[in-house]
One Martini backbone bead per residue (centre of mass of N, CA, C, O) as a GRO file, in nm:
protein
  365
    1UNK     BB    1  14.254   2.000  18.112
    2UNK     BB    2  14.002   1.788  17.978
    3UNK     BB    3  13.962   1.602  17.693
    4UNK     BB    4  13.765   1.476  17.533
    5UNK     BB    5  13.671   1.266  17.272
    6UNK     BB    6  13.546   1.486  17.090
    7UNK     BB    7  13.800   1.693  17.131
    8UNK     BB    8  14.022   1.498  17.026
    9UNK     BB    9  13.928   1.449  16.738
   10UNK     BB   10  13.911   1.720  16.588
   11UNK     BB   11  14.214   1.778  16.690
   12UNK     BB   12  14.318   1.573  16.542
   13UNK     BB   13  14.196   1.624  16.243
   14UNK     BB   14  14.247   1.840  16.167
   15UNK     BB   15  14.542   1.830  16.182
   16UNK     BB   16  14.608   1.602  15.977
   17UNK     BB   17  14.524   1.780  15.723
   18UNK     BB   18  14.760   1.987  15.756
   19UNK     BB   19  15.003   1.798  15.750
   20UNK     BB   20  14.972   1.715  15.422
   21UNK     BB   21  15.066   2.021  15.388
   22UNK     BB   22  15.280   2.166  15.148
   23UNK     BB   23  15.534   2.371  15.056
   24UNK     BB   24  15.763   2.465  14.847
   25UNK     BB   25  15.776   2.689  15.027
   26UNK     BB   26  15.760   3.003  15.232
   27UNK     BB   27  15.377   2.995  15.228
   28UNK     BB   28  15.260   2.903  15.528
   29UNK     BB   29  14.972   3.057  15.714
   30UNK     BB   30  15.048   3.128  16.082
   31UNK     BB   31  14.788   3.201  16.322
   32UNK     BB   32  14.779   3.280  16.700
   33UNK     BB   33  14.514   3.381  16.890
   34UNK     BB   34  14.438   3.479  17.180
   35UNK     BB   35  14.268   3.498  17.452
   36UNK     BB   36  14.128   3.857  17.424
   37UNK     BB   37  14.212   3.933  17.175
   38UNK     BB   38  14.212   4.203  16.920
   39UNK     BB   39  14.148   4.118  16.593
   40UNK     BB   40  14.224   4.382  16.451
   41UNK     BB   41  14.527   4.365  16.510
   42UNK     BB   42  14.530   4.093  16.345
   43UNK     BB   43  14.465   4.187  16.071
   44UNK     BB   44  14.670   4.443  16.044
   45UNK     BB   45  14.922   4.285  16.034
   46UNK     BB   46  14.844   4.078  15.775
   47UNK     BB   47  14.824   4.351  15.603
   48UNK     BB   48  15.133   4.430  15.645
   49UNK     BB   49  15.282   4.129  15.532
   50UNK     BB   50  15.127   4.161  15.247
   51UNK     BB   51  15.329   4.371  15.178
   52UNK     BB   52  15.604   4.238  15.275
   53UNK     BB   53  15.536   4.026  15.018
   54UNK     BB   54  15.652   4.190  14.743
   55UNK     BB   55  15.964   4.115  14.833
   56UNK     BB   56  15.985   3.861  14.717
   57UNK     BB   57  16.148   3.747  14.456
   58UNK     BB   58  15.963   3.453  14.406
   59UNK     BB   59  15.693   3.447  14.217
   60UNK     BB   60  15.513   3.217  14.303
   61UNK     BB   61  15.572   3.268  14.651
   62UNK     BB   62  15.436   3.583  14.635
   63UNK     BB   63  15.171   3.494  14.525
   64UNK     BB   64  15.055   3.263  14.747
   65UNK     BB   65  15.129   3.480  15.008
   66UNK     BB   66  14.952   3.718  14.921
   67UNK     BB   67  14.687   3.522  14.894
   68UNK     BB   68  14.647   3.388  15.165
   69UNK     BB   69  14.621   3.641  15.311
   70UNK     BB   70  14.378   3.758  15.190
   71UNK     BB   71  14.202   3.518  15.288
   72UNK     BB   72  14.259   3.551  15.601
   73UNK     BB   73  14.123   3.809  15.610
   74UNK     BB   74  13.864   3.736  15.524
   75UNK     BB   75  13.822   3.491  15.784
   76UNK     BB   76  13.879   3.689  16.019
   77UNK     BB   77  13.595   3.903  15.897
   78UNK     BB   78  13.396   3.684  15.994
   79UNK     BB   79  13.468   3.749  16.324
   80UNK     BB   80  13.371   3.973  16.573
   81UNK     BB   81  13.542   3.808  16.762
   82UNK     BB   82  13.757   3.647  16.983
   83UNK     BB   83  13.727   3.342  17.121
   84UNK     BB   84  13.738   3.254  17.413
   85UNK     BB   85  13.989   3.048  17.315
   86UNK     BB   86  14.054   3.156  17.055
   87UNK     BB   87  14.251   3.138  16.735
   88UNK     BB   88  14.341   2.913  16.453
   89UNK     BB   89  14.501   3.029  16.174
   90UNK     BB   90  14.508   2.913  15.792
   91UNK     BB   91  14.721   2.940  15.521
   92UNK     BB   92  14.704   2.812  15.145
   93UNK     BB   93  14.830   2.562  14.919
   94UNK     BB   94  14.621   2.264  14.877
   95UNK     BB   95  14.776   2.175  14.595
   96UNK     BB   96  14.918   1.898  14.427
   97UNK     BB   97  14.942   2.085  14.157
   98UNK     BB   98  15.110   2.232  13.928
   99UNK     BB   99  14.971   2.572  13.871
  100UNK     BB  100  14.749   2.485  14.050
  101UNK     BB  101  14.619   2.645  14.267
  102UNK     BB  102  14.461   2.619  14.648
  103UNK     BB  103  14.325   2.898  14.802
  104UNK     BB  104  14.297   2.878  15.168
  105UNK     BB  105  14.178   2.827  15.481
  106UNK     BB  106  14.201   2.741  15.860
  107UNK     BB  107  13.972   2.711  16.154
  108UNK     BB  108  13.990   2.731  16.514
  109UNK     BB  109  13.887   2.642  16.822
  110UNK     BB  110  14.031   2.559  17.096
  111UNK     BB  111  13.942   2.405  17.420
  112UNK     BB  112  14.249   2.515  17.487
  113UNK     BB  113  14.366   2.814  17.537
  114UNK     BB  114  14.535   3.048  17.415
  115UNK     BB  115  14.894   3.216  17.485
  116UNK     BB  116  14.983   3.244  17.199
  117UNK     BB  117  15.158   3.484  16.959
  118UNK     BB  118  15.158   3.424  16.591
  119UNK     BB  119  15.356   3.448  16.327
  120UNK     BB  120  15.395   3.179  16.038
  121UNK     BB  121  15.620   3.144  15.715
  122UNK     BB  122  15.626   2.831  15.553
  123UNK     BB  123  15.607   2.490  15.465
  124UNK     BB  124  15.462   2.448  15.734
  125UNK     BB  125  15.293   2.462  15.925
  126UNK     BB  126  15.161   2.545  16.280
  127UNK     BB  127  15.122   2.275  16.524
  128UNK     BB  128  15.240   2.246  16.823
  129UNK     BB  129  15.061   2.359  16.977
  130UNK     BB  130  14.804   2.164  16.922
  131UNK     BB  131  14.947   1.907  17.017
  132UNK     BB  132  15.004   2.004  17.324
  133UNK     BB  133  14.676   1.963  17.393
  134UNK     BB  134  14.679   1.654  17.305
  135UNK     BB  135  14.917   1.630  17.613
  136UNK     BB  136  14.723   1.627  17.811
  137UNK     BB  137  14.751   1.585  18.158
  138UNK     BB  138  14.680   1.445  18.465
  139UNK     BB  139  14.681   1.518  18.761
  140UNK     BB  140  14.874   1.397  19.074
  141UNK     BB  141  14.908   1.354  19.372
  142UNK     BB  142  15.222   1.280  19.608
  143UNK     BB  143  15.255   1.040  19.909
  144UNK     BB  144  15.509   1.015  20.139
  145UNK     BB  145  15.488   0.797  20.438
  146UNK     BB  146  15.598   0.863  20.815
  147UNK     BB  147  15.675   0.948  21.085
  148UNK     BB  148  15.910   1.091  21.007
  149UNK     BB  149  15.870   1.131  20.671
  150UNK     BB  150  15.770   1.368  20.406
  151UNK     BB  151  15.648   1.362  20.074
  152UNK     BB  152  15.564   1.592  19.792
  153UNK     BB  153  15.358   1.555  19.490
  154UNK     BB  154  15.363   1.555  19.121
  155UNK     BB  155  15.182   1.393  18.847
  156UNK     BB  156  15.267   1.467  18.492
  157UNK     BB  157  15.228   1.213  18.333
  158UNK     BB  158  15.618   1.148  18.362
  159UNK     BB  159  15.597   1.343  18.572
  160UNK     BB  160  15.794   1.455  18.853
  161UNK     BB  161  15.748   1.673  19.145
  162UNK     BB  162  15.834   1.827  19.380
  163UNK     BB  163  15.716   2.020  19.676
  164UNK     BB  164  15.780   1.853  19.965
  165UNK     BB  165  15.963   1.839  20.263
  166UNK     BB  166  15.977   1.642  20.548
  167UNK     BB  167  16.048   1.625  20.927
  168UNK     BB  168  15.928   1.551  21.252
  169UNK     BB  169  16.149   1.418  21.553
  170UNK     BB  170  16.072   1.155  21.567
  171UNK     BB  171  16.138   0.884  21.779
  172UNK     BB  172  16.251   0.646  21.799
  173UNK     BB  173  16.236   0.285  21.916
  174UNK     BB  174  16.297   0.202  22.259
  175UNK     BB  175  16.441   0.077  22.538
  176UNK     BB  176  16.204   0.018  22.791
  177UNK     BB  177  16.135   0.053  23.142
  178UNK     BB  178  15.810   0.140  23.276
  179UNK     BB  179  15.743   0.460  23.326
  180UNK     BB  180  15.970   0.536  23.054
  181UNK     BB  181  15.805   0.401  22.861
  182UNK     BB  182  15.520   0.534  22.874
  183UNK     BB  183  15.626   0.795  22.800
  184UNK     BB  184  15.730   0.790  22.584
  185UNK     BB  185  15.499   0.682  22.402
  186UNK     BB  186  15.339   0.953  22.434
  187UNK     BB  187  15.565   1.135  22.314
  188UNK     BB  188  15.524   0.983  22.011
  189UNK     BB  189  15.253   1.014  21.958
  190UNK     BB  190  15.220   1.344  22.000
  191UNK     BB  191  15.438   1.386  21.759
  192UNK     BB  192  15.272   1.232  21.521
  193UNK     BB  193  15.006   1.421  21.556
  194UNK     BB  194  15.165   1.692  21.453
  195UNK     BB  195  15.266   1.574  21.188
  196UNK     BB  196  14.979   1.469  21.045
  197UNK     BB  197  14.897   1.759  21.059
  198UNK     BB  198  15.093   1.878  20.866
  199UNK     BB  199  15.089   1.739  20.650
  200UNK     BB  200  14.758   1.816  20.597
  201UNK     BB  201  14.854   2.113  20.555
  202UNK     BB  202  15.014   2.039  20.277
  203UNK     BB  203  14.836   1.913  20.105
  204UNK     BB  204  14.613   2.175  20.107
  205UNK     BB  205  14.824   2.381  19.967
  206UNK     BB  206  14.872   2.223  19.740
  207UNK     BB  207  14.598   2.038  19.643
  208UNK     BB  208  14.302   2.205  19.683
  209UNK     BB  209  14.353   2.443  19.425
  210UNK     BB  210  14.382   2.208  19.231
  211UNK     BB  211  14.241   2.156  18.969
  212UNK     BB  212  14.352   1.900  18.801
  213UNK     BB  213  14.310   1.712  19.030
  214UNK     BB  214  14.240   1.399  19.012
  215UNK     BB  215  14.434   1.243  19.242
  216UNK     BB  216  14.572   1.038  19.501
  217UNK     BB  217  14.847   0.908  19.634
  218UNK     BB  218  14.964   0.681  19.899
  219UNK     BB  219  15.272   0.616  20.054
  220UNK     BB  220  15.456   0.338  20.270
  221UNK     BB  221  15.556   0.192  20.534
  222UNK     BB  222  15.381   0.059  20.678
  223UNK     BB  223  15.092   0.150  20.898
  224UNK     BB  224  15.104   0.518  20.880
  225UNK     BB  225  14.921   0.572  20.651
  226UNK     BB  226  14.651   0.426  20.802
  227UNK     BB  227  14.666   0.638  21.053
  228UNK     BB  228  14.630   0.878  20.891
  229UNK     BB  229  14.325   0.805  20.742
  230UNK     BB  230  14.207   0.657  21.035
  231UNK     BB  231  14.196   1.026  21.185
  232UNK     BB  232  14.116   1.272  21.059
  233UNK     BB  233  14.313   1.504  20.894
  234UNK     BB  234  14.222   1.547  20.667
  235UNK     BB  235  14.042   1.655  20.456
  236UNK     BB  236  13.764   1.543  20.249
  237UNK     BB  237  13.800   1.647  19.980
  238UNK     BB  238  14.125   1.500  19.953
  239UNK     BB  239  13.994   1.206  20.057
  240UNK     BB  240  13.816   1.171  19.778
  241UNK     BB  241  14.088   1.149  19.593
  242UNK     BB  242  14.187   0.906  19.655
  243UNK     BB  243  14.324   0.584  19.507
  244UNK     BB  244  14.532   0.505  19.655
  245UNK     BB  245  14.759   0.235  19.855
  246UNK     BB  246  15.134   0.194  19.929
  247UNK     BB  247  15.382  -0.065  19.954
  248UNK     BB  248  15.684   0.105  20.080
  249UNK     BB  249  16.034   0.213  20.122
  250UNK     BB  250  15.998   0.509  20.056
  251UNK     BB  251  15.997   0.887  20.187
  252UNK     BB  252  16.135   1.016  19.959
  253UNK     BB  253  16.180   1.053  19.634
  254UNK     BB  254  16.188   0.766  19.546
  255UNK     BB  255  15.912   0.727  19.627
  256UNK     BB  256  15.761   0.864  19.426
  257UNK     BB  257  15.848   0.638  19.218
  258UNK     BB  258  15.749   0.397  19.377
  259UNK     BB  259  15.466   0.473  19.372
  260UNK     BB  260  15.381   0.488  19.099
  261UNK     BB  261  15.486   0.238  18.980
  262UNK     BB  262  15.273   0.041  19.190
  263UNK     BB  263  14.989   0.243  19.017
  264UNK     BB  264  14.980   0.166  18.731
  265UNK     BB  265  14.707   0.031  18.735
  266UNK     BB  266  14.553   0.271  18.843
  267UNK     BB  267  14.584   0.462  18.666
  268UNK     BB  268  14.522   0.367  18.427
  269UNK     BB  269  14.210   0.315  18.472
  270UNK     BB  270  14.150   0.628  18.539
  271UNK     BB  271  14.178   0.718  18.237
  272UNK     BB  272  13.929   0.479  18.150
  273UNK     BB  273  13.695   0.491  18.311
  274UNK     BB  274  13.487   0.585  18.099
  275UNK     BB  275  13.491   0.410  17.881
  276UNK     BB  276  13.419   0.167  18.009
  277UNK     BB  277  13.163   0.244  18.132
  278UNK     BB  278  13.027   0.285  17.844
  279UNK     BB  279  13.047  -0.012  17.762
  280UNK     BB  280  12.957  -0.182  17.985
  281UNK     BB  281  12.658  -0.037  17.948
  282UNK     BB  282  12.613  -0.156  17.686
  283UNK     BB  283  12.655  -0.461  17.698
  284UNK     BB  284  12.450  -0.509  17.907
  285UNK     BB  285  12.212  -0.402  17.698
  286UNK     BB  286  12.260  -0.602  17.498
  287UNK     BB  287  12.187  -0.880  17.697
  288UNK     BB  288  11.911  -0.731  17.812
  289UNK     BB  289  11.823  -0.486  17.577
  290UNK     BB  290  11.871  -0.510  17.250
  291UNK     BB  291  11.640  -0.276  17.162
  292UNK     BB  292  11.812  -0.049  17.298
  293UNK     BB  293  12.059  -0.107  17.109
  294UNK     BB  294  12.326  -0.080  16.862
  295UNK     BB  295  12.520  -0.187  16.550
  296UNK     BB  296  12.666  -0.105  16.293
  297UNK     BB  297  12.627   0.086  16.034
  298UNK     BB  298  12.358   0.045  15.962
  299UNK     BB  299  12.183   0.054  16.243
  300UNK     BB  300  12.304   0.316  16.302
  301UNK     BB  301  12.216   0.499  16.056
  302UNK     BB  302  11.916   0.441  16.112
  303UNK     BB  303  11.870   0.537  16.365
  304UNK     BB  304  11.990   0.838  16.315
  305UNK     BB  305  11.772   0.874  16.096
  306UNK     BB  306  11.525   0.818  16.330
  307UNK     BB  307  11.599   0.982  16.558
  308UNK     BB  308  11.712   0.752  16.807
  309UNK     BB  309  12.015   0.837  16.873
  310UNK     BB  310  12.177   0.938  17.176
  311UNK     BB  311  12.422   0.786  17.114
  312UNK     BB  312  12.800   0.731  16.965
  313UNK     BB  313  12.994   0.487  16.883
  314UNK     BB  314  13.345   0.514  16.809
  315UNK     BB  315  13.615   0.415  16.696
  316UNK     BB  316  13.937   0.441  16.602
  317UNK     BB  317  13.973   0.171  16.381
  318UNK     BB  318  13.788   0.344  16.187
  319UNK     BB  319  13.733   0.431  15.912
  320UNK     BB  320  13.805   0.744  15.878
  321UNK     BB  321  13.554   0.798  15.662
  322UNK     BB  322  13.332   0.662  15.817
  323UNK     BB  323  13.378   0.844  16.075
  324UNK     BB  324  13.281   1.079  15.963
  325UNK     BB  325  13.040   1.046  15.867
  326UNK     BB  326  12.905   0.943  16.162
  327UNK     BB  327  12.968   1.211  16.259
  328UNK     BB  328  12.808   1.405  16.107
  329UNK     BB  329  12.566   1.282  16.126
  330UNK     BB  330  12.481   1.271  16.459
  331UNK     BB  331  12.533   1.562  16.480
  332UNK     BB  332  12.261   1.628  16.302
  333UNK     BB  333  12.072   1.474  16.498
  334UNK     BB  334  12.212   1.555  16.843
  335UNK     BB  335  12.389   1.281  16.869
  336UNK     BB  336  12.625   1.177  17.081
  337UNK     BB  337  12.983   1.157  17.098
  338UNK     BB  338  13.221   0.876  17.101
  339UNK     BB  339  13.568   0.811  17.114
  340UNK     BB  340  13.709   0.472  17.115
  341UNK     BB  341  13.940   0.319  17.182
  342UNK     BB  342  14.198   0.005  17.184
  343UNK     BB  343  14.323  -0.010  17.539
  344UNK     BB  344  14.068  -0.232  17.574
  345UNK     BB  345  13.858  -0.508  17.583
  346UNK     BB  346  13.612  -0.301  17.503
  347UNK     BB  347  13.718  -0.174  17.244
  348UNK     BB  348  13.786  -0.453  17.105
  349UNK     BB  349  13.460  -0.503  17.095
  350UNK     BB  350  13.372  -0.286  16.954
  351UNK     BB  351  13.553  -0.385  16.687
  352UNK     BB  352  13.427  -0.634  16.622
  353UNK     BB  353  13.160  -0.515  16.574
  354UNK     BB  354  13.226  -0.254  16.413
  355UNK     BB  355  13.311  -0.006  16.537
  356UNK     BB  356  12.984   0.059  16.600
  357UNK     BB  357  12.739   0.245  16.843
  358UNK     BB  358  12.430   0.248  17.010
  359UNK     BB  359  12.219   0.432  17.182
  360UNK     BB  360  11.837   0.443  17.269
  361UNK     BB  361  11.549   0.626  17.264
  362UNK     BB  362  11.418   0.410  17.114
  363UNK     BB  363  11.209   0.129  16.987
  364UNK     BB  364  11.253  -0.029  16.716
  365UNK     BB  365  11.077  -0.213  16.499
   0.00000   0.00000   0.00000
């Protein structure tokens, strides 16, 4: 699944909260329900928890933990049920003064359904699980293909796995005269079409009921590749989802490795698509019907007080704080926020403009 970037900063900015917070001791407590899990059966856990908290020697790390648990047993009863995706609920003393405790809550609804059921009392938040939510990366098919021989893989991150290896049996080019070089001609090509045939229905098992597949990459030396292309071997719906093709040396595993390496533009690109998009289309209104879209701090929140801004864009490079404020600012108004990185060079303009830009729902007097 990918996360949106408006899911991708929430859940940065949890993580960041509890991260600040340190424990004395094992005294912050981390507990993790699973989607579809029964929250009774965790209230129950941590009520007995509770108990086994009596037992600490420790008089200030027993009193923390067990007012912790309280608190929690207290917040896990605001939910009526386990929400769709899990939720991941945090207890603990958020103050960085000695003797003067304060003891919070704190949980989220991941993006990505939660599969893992853990309870943990430490110094540190346990924030693992939500940090791995962040490293979701899109799936990519990866092809390498010529008459002899095809590899098939997939690139998920930096990582690469093969997945099937085949061989066609297809004879090389041989020197021959007459009627046997013609037949033999014939008999190569027919072999062709039917590893051709094969190609195509592996990569069908292998990507087709594949959800998380963003892409396809396709690579081979020579000409074999766009002869498998453009007879129309494919399905459809794999063929629309090509994105490169590339010329390469080798169609065994390390052939996988050279097509990655040779797509690196094409990849990065595709990463970036959807916020380059969002971008390049302010800019064009910004040039021209500059009356329809806003930037900088006061127009923008001009904007979104006078319920006109449908859309704001925020750098990541912008002040923290003053990202919150037009952030909850924006949501409040019901439009959409979307949080830009500054890794094109349409993020560093929008970084240079001030960090903030809104589209306009109508032209401001």
């Amino acid at each position: 699944m990918t996360l949106t970037s408006l899911e991708k900063h929430k859940l940065k900015k949890f993580i960041r909260t509890l991260e600040k917070i340190r424990g004395r001791h094992t005294e912050l407590v981390s507990v993790y329900i699973p989607a579809g899990y029964d929250l009774n059966k965790i209230i129950n856990h941590v009520f007995q928890e509770q108990g086994t908290a009596s037992n600490i020697k420790d008089k200030t790390t027993r009193q923390h933990v067990t007012d912790s648990l309280e608190r929690m047993i207290r917040h896990l009863r605001l939910f009526k049920q386990t929400p769709p995706n899990g939720l991941a609920v945090f207890a603990g003393d958020a103050s960085d003064r000695e003797g003067k405790p304060d003891i919070q809550a704190w949980s989220i609804e991941p993006p990505v359904p939660i599969n893992t059921r853990l309870y943990r009392c430490e110094q540190t938040f346990q924030l693992d699980i939500l940090r791995e939510m962040m490293e979701v990366k899109e799936t990519f098919g990866i092809v390498t293909l010529d008459r002899r021989e095809c590899t098939i893989g997939l690139l998920k991150g930096t990582s690469i796995t093969k997945l099937d290896h085949v061989t066609s049996g297809v004879p090389g080019k041989v020197k021959a005269g007459g009627q046997s070089a013609a037949r033999f001609s014939r008999l190569r090509e027919e072999a062709s079409k039917e590893f051709f045939k094969r190609i195509a229905s592996l990569m069908q098992d292998n990507f087709l009921e594949l959800k998380s597949l963003k892409g396809i990459l396709i690579g081979g030396p020579g000409p074999s590749k766009e002869d498998f292309l453009n007879e129309n071997y494919l399905n459809n719906q794999l063929r629309q989802k090509i994105i490169t093709t590339q010329d390469i040396s080798y169609t065994d595993e390390s052939g996988l490795r050279e097509l990655v390496e040779k797509s690196q533009d094409v990849l990065a690109k595709e990463a970036i698509t959807e916020e380059r998009n969002i971008l390049q289309k302010f800019f064009k209104i910004l040039a021209t019907k500059p009356e329809m879209v806003a930037y900088g701090k006061d127009e923008v929140v001009n904007a979104i007080t006078l319920n006109a801004a449908g859309e704001v864009l925020i750098s990541d490079a912008l002040d923290e704080t003053m990202s919150n404020e037009i952030e909850e600012k924006a949501e409040a108004s019901g439009a959409k926020v979307s949080f830009i990185s500054t890794d094109t060079p349409e993020g560093m303009q929008l970084r240079e403009i001030g960090g903030i830009a809104a589209f306009l729902r109508y032209q401001l007097a």
